[in-house]
C-alpha atoms as one frame of an Amber mdcrd trajectory, in Angstrom:
protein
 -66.282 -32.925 110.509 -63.705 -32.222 107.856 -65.175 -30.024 105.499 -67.065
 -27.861 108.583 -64.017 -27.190 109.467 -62.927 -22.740 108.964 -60.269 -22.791
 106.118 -58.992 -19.649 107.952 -58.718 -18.864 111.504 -57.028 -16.376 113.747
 -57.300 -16.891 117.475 -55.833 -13.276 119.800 -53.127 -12.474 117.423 -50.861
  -9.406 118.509 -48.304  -7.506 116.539 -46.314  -4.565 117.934 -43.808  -2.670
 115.936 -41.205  -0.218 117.987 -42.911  -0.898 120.876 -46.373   0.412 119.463
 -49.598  -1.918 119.383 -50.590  -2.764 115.838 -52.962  -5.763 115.682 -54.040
  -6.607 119.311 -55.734  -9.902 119.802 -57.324 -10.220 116.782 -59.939 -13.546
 116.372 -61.214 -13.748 113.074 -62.641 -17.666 111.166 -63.683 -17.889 107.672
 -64.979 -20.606 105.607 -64.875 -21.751 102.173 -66.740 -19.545  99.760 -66.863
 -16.625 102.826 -66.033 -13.365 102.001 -65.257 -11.045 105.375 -64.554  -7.636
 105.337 -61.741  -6.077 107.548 -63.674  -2.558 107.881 -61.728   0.516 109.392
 -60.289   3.613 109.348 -56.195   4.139 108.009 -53.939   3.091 110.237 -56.257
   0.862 112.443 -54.333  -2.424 111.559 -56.085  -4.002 108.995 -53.236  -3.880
 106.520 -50.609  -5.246 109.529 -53.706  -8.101 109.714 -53.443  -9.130 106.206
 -49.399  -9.548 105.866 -49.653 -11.686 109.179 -52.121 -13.630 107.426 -50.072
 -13.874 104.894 -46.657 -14.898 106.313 -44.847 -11.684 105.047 -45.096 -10.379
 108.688 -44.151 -12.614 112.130 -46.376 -12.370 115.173 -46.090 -11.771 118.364
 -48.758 -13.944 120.345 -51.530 -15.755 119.062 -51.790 -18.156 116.020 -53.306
 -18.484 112.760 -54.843 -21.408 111.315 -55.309 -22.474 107.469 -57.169 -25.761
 107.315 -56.490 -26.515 110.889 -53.022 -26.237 110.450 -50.830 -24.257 112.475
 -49.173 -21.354 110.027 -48.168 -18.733 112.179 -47.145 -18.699 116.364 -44.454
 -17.624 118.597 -42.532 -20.552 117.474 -43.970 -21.362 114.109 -43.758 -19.173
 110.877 -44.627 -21.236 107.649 -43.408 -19.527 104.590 -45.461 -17.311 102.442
 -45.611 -19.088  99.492 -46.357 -22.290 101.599 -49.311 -21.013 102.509 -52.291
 -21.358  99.531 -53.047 -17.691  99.795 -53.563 -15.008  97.331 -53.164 -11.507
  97.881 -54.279  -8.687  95.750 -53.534  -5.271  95.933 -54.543  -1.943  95.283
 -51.654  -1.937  92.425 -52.343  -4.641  90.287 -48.424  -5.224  90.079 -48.620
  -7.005  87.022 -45.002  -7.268  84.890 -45.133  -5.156  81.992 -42.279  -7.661
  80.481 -44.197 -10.338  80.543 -47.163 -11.157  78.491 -50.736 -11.521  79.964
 -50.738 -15.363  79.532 -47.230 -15.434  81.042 -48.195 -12.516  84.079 -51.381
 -15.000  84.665 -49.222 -18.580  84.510 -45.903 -16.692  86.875 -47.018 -18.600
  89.753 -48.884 -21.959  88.243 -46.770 -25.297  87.785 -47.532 -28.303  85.574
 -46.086 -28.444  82.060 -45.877 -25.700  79.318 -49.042 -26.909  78.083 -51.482
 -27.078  81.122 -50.227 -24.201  81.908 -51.174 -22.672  78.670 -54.498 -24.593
  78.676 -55.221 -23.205  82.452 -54.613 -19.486  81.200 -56.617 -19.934  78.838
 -59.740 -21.089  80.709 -58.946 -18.237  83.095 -58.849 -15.853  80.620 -62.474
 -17.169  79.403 -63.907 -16.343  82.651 -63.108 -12.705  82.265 -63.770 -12.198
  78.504 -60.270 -11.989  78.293 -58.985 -14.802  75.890 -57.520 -12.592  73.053
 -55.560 -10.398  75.194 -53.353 -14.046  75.991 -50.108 -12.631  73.876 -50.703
  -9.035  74.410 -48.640  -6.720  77.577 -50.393  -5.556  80.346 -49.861  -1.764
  79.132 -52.536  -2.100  76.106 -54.714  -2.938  79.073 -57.252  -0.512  80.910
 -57.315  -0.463  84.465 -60.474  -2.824  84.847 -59.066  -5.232  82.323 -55.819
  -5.214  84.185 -57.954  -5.935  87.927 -58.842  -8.831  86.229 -55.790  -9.930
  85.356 -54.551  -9.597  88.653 -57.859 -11.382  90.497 -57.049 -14.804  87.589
 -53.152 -14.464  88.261 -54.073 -14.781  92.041 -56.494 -17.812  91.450 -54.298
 -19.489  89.231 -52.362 -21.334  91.643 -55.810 -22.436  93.202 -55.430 -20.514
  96.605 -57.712 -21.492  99.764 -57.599 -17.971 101.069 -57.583 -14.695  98.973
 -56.336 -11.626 101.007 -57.514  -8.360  99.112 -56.223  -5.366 100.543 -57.998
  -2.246  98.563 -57.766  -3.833  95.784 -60.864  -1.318  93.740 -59.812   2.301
  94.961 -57.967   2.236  92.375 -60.525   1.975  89.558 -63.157   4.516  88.287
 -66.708   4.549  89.683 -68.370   3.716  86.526 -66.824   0.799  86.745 -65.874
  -0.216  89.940 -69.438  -1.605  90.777 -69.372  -4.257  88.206 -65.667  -5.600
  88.470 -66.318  -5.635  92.264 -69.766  -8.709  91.686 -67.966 -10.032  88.830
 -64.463 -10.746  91.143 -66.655 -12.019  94.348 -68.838 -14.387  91.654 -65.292
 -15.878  90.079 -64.093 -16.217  93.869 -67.206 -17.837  95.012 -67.379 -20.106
  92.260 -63.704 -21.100  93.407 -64.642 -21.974  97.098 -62.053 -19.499  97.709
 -62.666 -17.809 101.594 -61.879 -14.222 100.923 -60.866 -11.705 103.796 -61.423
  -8.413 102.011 -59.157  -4.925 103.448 -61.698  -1.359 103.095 -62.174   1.873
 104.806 -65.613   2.441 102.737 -68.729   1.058 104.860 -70.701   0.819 101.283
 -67.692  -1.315  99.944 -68.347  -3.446 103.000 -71.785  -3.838 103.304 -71.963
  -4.812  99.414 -69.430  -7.407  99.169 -69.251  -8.847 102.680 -70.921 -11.726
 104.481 -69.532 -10.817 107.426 -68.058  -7.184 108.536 -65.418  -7.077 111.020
 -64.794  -3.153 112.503 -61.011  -2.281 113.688 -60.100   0.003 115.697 -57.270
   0.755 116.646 -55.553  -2.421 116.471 -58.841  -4.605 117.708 -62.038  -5.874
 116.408 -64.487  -3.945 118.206 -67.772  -5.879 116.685 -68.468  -8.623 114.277
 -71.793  -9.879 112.132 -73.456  -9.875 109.240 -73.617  -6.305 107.408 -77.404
  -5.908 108.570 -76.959  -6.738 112.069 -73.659  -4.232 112.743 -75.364  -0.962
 111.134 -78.422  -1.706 112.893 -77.082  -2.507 115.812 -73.616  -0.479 116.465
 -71.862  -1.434 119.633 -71.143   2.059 120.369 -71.969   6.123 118.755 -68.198
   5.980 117.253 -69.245   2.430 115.625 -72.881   4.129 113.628 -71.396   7.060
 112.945 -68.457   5.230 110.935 -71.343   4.113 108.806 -73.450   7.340 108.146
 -73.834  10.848 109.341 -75.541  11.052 112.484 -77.835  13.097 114.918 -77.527
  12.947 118.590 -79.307  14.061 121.753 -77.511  15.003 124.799 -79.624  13.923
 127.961 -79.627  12.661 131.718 -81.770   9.625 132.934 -84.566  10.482 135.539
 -86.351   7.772 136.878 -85.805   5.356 134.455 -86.217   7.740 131.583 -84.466
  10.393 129.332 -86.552  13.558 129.064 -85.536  15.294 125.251 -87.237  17.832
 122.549 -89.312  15.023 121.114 -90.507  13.117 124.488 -89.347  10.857 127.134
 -87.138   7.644 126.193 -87.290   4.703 128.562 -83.800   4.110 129.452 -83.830
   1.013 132.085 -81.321  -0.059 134.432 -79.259   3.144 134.367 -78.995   5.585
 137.285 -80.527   8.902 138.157 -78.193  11.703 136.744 -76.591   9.439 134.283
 -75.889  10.739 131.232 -77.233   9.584 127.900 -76.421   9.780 124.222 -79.852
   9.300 121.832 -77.909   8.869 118.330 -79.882   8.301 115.414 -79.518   9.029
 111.366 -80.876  11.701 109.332 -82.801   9.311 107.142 -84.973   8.643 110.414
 -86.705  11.949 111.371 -89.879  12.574 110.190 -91.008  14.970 108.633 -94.657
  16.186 108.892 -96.203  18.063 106.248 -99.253  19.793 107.448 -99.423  22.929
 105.774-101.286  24.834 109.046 -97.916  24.509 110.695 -99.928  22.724 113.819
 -97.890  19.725 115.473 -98.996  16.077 114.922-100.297  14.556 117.722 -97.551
  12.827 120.053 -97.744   8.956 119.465 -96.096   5.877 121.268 -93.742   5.203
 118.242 -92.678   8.632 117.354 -93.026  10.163 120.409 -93.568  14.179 120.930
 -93.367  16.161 118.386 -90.928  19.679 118.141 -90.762  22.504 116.087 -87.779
  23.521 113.666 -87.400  25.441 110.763 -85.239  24.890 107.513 -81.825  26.879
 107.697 -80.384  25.295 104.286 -81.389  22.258 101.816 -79.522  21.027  99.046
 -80.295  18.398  96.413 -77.168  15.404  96.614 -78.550  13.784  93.896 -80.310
  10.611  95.345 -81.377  12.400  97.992 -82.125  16.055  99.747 -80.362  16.611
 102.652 -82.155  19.407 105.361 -80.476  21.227 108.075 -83.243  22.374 111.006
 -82.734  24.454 113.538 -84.880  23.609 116.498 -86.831  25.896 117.972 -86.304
  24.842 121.515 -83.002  25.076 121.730 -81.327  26.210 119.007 -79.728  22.662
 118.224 -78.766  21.577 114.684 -80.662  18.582 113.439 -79.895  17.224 109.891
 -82.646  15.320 107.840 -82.869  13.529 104.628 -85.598  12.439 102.146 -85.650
  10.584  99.133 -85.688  12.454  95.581 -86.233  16.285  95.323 -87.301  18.020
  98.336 -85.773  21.813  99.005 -87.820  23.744 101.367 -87.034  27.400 101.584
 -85.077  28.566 104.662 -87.206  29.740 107.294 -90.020  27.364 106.962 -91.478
  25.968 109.581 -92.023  21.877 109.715 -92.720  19.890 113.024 -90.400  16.992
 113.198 -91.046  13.582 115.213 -88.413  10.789 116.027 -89.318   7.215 115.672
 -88.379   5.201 118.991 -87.276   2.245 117.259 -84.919   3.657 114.716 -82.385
   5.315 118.082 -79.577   4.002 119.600 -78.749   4.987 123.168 -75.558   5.002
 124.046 -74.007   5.799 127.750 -71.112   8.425 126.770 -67.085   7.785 127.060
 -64.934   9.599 129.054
């Protein structure tokens, strides 16, 4: 049906410039009201992504669709302002000769006064309304964000293409223009496709993160489902810091400091990565120093004892060494907890919370 139908799609779309793979066949679909995040590191191609999107780049294979219509192909290149998208940027780009009703009505047609009567009702939205005849310099940098976001809606986009477009403003602030742009867009039905390098940026905002690297999408899905479930080690540790356990597979299992790990269908002599996050270990306090007993869910437990702590605010973050084998292992609690180096704690890993991962060459 009709309104089922993704406003935006992009099916194996490829850009190279100077020979050198930028975007390679990337599939992305968004909906009305969606709001995906193009997650990655600099220089992956999620920048290249956004300017094919937008029309302001031609590609090489592939296609993108808005509504169902053909925008972009080998043979087909609608223009960019044909194209009912937004974009927003890191700079706001707003024209210091123009006032902020005028920066907000540049792109909006209709006569003088629905124009003036749209600004205005814009302007509402943002708490804005008496800035109308002012320039954008008297303007702080979250009051000028939100010019930008109502300049970009006012010519009622489908798509809004946001390409870093809070790393600009101060983290006191940046938390509450961030909701307050995604409620506006929302409202608007407006499918957003959202450019970041932060994971926590993502996995606020987004209904759906998409991972580049390296020119491709290497995983897709709902912010829950990619951190607990990375594809690969390179994929969890782009989210958080990470621990990992070097190991072979014996018999259908991986033997390591804190037990054997059932690791099916892989060869004897295979190698095996056991990755999981700090925030998993646990930590047992008994004050005799004895180990817990070994349980089906946390497995064996091994000694280590504290070589530094340090207090990060939200949480403390531990570094063990273990006594086994000398290996690093880095923990993290909740709230206040600095143990004095040299202490001795037994640590246990819980089975459910690790990844395994065969390594790449």
């Amino acid at each position: 049906m009709q309104h089922d139908r993704p406003r935006l799609e992009l099916n194996d779309v490829s850009k190279s410039i100077d020979e050198k793979v930028i975007v390679s066949k990337v599939s992305l679909s968004l909906k009305a009201g969606q709001v995906t995040c193009l997650l990655g590191p600099s220089g992956c191609g999620k920048s290249t992504t956004l300017r094919l999107i937008a029309g302001l780049e031609q590609l090489d294979s592939g296609e993108i669709l808005i509504d169902g219509v053909k925008a972009s192909g080998p043979t087909t290149h609608i223009a960019p302002e044909k194209r009912t998208v937004g974009m927003m940027f890191q700079d706001f780009a707003l024209f210091p000769h123009l006032s902020v009703g005028e920066n907000v009505a540049y792109a909006m047609k209709g006569s003088r006064a629905e124009q003036r009567e749209r600004v205005r009702q814009l302007l509402n939205r943002v708490n804005l309304q008496h800035f109308i005849d002012e320039y954008p310099h008297v303007l702080s940098g979250g009051e000028q964000q939100r010019i930008a976001l109502i300049r970009a809606l006012a010519a009622r986009p489908k798509i809004m293409l946001m390409d870093e477009p809070f790393s600009g403003l101060d983290n006191r602030l940046r938390d509450g223009i961030r909701d307050e742009t995604l409620a506006i867009l929302k409202d608007e039905g407006t499918a957003v496709l959202l450019v970041t390098h932060e994971p926590e940026e993502a996995m606020r905002m987004a209904d759906e993160i998409a991972l580049m690297r390296n020119g491709e999408i290497v995983q897709k899905g709902a912010p829950y489902n990619v951190y607990n479930a990375p594809i690969d080690r390179e994929t969890m540790a782009f989210f958080s810091d990470i621990n990992v356990i070097n190991t072979n597979v014996k018999g259908s299992l991986a033997k390591t400091k804190f037990g054997d790990f059932f690791a099916p269908g892989l060869p004897d002599g295979a190698p095996l990565e056991i990755v999981f996050r700090p925030q998993h270990v646990h930590i047992d306090f008994d004050r005799s120093g004895d180990g817990p007993a070994a349980t089906v869910s946390r497995g064996a437990p091994s000694a280590a004892r504290v070589e530094k702590s340090r207090f990060l605010g939200h949480e403390s973050l531990i570094e063990f060494i273990m006594e086994d084998d000398g290996s690093r292992l880095v923990v993290t609690m909740p709230h206040i907890f600095l143990p004095e180096k040299g202490r001795r704690f037994w640590l246990t890993l819980p089975r459910d919370k690790c990844q395994m991962f065969s390594p790449k060459d």
